[in-house]
Steps between C-alpha positions, in 0.01 A plus 500: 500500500175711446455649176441839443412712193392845650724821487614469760215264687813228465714251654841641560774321392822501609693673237843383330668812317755734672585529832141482557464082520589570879249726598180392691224481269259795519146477568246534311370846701866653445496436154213622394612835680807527316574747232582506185868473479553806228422910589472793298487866616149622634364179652431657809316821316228306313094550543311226639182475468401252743214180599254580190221311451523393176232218506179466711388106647550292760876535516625747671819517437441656109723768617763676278825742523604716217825633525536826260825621369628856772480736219199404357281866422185527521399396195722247404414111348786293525468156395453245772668119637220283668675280713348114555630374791515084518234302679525656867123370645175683608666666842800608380606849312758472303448886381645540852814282455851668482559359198199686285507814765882530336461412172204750491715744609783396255253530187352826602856647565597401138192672340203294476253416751465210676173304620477212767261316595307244694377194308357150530753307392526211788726226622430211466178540335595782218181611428572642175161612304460683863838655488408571121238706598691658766789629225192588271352715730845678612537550178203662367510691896832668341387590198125618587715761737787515308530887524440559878785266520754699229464134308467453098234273455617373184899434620488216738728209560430197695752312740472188665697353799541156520144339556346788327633404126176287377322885587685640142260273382262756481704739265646214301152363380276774453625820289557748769704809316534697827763214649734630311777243687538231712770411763519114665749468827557162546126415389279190414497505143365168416302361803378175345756267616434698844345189730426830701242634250427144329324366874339849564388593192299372175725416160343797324554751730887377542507537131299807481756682815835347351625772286723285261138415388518789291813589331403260159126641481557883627834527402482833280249653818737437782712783653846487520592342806828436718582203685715463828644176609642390809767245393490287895082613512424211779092482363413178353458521124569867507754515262399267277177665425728830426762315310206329269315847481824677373530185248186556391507913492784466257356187270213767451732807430314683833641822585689422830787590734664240717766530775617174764673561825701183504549550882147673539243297762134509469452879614849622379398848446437517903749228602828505268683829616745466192581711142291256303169545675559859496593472152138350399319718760628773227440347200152428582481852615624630124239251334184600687627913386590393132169292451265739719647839315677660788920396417558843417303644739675420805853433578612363853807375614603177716536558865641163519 
């Protein structure tokens, strides 16, 4: 079987929950298309600002969407959700995918804004200190025009998809007190028992881009941060890095949220049409307002 680490540059499974362990397997162009499985009112009313350069070089693809909530004034600066998508490759844009295009929507219908973007990140070569740079720059794009985009500078929240976890990295071990919160859907949170990384990559940067690495040293600097499992995730090691990250999290009294979807599949939130996945669509949803300032700002109820 090949393996597969990218959201959603991966291997499709055949999938044993539900009525679904019938069903042809997808490919991996539908999938990525999907949306997320959970709407709120206004989805269809938000701003886009779209294909911003965000970082000049010799990849052209630096390209980001910013997806700004429908009632958003003039002057308003709403906190903002980076999105780091999972390692995709140099020709793809995952910014483009169903998946982010909805969940963009999705955040910036619930009040905040939402940012997606095109990174390095590969397969099978991860190319992390380049994606690094890539997340850096988006970043410090957001925040150096932070108020022709109705953003706060200084409330941001990071979330990682899959591939993209050793990217909270960069908030976890430097003091950075505008990520004000961090989100990791189904994400590599230990990548040094990864043969992945460990044949692509030197010890010291698998270290350096594994963000358990940091919850003994930077404990008291890390942001809150919630954790989404898929209970049948099909990605190689996957859920053990999680499971010893949440071990570890808790050993060092970290401030964290954690929610499994016993049935959930790697890509749940896209791919598991049920009331849990909804359920931690929400919840994540009510963390990134409580932590970023905005729960009693703005209200919205379930469309499904």
């Amino acid at each position: 079987m090949k393996w597969c680490l990218a959201l959603f540059l991966t291997f499709v499974c055949p999938v044993a929950f539900g009525e679904q362990k019938q069903e042809q397997p997808k490919s991996m162009e539908e999938i990525v298309m999907m949306p997320v499985v959970y709407r709120v009112p206004g989805m269809d009313k938000v701003q886009i600002r779209s294909n911003l350069s965000y970082k000049t070089g010799d990849f052209p693809l630096h390209k980001m969407d910013v997806y700004i909530p429908p009632d958003a004034g003039k002057n308003s600066n709403l906190p903002a959700v980076l999105l780091i998508h999972g390692g995709a490759g140099i020709r793809t844009t995952p910014k483009d995918w169903g998946i982010y295009i909805s969940w963009g929507k999705l955040i910036a219908a619930s009040g905040l804004v939402a940012v997606t973007f095109n990174h390095r990140l590969g397969y099978p070569d991860p190319l992390l200190a380049e994606a690094a740079s890539d997340v850096t720059d988006a970043i410090n794009f957001v925040r150096a025009n932070a108020d022709s985009l109705h953003i706060d500078k200084d409330r941001l929240c990071l979330a990682s998809y899959s591939a993209g976890g050793p990217m909270l990295s960069i908030a976890m071990r430097d003091t950075l007190p505008y990520i004000r919160c961090l989100v990791a859907w189904y994400s590599f949170l230990d990548i040094q028992q990864s043969d992945l990384h460990r044949q692509h990559e030197t010890p010291e940067l698998v270290r350096e881009y594994s963000p358990i690495t940091y919850l003994k040293t930077n404990g008291a600097k890390i942001s809150p941060i919630f954790v989404a499992r898929g209970g049948l995730d099909q990605i190689p090691t996957m859920n053990d890095s999680i499971d010893r990250f949440v071990k570890e999290a808790i050993d060092n009294n970290i401030s964290l949220d954690f929610a499994n979807h016993p049935e959930g599949v790697h890509g749940f939130d896209n791919q598991n049409d049920d009331a849990r996945s909804r359920e931690i669509i929400q919840k994540v949803i009510e963390f990134m307002k409580v932590h970023l300032g905005e729960e009693q700002q703005h209200t919205f109820d379930p469309l499904r």
